[in-house]
N, C-alpha and C positions, 0 to 999 in steps of 0.2 A: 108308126110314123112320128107321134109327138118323142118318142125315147131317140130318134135316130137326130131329128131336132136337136134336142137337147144334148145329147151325144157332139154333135157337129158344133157349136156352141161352148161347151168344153175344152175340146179340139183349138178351137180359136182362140180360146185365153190361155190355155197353155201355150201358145204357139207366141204368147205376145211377153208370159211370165218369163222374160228376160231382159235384163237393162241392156244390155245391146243391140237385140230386135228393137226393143223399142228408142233407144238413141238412132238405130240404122233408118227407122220410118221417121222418126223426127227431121234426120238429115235430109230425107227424100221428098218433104214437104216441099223445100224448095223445087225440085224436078227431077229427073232422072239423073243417077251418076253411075259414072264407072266403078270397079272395084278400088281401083285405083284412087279417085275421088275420096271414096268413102271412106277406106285407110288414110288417106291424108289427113280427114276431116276428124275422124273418130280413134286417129292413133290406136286401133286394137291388134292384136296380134295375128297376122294374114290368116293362121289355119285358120285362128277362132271366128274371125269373119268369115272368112268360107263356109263353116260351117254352120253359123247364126244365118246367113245368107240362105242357105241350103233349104233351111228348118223353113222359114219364111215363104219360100217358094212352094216347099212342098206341102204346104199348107192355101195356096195361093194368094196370099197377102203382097207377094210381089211378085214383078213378072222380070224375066229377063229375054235381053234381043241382044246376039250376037252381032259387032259391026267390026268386022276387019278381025283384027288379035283381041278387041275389048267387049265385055259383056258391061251392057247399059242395065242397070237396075229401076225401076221405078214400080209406086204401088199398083195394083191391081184395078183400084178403086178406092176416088179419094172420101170416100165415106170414113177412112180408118181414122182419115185427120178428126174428123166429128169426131169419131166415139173415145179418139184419144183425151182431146180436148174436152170433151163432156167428164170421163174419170180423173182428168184436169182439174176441173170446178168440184166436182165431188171431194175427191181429197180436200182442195183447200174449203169448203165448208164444215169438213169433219176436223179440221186442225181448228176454226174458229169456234166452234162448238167445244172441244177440246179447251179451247184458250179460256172462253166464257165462265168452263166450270172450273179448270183452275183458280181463275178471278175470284169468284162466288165463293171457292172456299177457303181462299186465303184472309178475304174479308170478311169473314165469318168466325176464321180464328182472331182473330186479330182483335 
């Protein structure tokens, strides 16, 4: 059970290790959009959103609802925003820490 966890968990950061998925959930912070929408917003190349789109779903991180000719995209569950925003804060603590020791050792040569 704990390896199928962890397993599953994996699963979801791969599914996220993409500047695109993660620009296409940033975009959808604000609310659901169309495909349409998204390409406007995100200028990427249609297959390649289709496909980024695809990966995301079949992962369920987003869900999509057919209305008319247009598929509405939006997340699953807005938890993603937290754990986005949490490895948000993380990196920029590790760039400060990062920055700190550079400081430390330039005045050090110096």
């Amino acid at each position: 059970m704990h390896s199928q966890f962890l397993q599953f968990k994996a699963d979801f950061f791969k599914a996220l290790a993409n500047p695109l998925r993660l620009r296409i959930i940033e975009q959808l912070k604000a609310g659901p959009m169309t495909v349409s929408e998204l390409n406007e917003k995100l200028q990427a190349e249609p297959t390649n959103l289709s496909q980024q789109l695809a990966v995301l779903k079949s992962k369920n991180i987003l869900l999509a609802e057919k209305k008319g000719i247009n598929v509405i995209y939006s997340c699953a569950d807005p938890e993603i925003f937290a754990v986005l925003d949490s490895v948000r804060r993380l990196f920029e603590n590790h760039l400060r820490n990062i920055k700190g020791m550079l400081e430390s050792s330039q005045s050090y040569e110096e």
